[in-house]
Structure formats: C-alpha cells, structure tokens
ZAROVEX-324022 format. One record per residue (C-alpha): residue number from 1; residue in one letter; x, y negated, z. Coordinates in Angstrom, 1 decimal. Layout:
N
+-----+------+--------+--------+--------+
: seq : type :      X :      Y :      Z :
+-----+------+--------+--------+--------+
: NUM :    A :      X :      Y :      Z :
...
+-----+------+--------+--------+--------+
! end
This chain:
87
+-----+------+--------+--------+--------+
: seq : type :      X :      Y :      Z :
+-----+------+--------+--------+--------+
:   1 :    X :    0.0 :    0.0 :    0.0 :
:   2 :    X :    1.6 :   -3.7 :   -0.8 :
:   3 :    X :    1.3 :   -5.7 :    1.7 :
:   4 :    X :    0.3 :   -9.3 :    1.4 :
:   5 :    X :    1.2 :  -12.6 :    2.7 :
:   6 :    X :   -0.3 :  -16.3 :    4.0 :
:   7 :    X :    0.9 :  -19.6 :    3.9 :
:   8 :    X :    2.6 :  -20.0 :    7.3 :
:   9 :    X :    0.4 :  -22.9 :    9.7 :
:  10 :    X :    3.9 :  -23.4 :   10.9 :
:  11 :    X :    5.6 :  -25.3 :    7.4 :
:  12 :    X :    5.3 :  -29.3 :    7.0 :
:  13 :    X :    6.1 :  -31.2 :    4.3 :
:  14 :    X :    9.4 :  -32.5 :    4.6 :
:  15 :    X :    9.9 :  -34.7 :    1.3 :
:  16 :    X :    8.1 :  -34.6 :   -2.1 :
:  17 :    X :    9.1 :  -35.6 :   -5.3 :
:  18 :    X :    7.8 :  -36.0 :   -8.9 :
:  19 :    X :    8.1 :  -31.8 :   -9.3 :
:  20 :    X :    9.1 :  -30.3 :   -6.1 :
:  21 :    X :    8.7 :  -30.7 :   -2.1 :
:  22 :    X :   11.2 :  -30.2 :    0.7 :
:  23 :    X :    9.0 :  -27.5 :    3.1 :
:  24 :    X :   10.2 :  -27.3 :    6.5 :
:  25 :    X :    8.9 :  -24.3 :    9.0 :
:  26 :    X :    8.5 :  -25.7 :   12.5 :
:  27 :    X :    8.8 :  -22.3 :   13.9 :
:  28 :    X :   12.0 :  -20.9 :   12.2 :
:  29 :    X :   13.6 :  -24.4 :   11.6 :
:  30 :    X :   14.4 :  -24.1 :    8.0 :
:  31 :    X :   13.7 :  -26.0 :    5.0 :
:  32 :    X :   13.7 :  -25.1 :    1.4 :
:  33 :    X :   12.7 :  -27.1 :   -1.8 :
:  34 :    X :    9.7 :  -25.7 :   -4.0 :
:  35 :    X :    8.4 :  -26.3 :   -7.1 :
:  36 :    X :    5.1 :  -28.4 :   -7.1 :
:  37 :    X :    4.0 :  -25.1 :   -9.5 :
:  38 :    X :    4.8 :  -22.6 :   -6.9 :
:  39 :    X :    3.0 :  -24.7 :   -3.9 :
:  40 :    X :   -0.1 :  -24.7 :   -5.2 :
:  41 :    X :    0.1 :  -21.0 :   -6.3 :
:  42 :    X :    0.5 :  -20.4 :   -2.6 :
:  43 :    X :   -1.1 :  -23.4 :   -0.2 :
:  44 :    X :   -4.9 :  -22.0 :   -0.2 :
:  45 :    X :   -4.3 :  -18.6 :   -0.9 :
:  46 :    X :   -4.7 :  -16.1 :    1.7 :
:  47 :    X :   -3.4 :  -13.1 :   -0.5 :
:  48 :    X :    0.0 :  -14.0 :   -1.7 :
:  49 :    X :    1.7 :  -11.1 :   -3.5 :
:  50 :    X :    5.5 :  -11.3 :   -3.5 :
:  51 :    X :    5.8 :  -11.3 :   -7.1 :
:  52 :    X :    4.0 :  -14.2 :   -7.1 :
:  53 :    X :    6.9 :  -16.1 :   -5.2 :
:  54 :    X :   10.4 :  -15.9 :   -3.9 :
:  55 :    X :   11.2 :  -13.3 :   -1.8 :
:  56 :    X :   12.9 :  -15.7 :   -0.3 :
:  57 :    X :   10.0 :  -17.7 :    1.0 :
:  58 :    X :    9.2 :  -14.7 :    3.2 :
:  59 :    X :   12.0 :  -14.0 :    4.3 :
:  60 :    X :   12.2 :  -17.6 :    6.0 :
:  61 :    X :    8.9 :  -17.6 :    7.1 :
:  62 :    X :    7.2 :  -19.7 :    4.7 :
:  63 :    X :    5.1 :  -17.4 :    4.2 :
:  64 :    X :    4.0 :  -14.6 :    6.5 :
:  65 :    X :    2.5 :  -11.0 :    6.6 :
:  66 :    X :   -1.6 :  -11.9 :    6.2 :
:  67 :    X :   -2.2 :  -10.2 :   10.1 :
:  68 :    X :    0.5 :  -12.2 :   11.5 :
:  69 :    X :   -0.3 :  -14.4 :   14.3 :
:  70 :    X :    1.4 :  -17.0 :   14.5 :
:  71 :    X :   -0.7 :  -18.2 :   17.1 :
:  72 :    X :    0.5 :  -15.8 :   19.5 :
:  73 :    X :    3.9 :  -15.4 :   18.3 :
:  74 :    X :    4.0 :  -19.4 :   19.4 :
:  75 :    X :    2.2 :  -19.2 :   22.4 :
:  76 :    X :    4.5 :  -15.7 :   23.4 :
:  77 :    X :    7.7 :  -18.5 :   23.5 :
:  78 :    X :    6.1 :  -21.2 :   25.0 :
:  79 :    X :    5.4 :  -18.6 :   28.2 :
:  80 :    X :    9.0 :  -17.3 :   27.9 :
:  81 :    X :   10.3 :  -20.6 :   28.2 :
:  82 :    X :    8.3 :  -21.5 :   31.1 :
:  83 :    X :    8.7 :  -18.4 :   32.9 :
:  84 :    X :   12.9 :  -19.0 :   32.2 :
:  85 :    X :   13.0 :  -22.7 :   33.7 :
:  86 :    X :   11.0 :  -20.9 :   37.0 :
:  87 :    X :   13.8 :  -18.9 :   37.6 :
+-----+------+--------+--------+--------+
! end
C-alpha cells in the first residue's frame, strides 16, 4: 500500500518571489525554496503522493504522513520541556 502525505500545519512562508517561495517548518527548523508550481500542487491537498513532489519535501517535514499528528507530536515537546525545567 503507498502511503500518502499532507501539507505540514507546521511550514510558513518564509519569502516569495515572482516563481518560487522560501517555506520554512517551524517544527524541524528548515527552510527550502519551492516552485510556485509545486506549492499549489500540494497546499490543499490532503493526499500527496511522492511522485507528485520531492522526496525531499518529506523527508524535512514539509510534508508529513496523512495520520500524522502534528498536534501531539507538538504538544509531546512542550510537556518534555516542562517536565525537564521541574527537575
């Protein structure tokens, strides 16, 4: 079975130009420019096939597994964090 991927709620955009934008992922802290094409391809979609963009894009977390979540992923460091500063 494939799996398929999301546009992570975790990505900003960092800069734009005429035909690309700097994304930035607040969660893994990197940044990568894409092509104004390839951003809409993926922005709404919900079922993002890796053929359809860079591997690349997954595998810095601009785009995530569809049953990822992020939510909790986010709210697990938050609580580590915390919990670290208490000791």
């Amino acid at each position: 079975m494939e799996t398929l991927y999301k546009y992570s709620q975790f990505n900003i955009t960092a800069k734009e130009t005429d035909d690309k934008l700097l994304l930035y992922n607040t969660y893994t802290s990197k940044g990568r420019w894409i092509s104004r094409v390839d951003y809409d391809d993926i922005i709404d979609k919900d079922n993002i096939d890796l053929g359809d963009v860079s591997v690349r894009l997954a595998e810095d977390g601009f785009i995530v597994e569809r049953d990822t979540d992020e939510t909790a992923y986010a709210q697990a460091i938050i609580i580590k964090r915390h919990m670290m500063r208490m000791c």
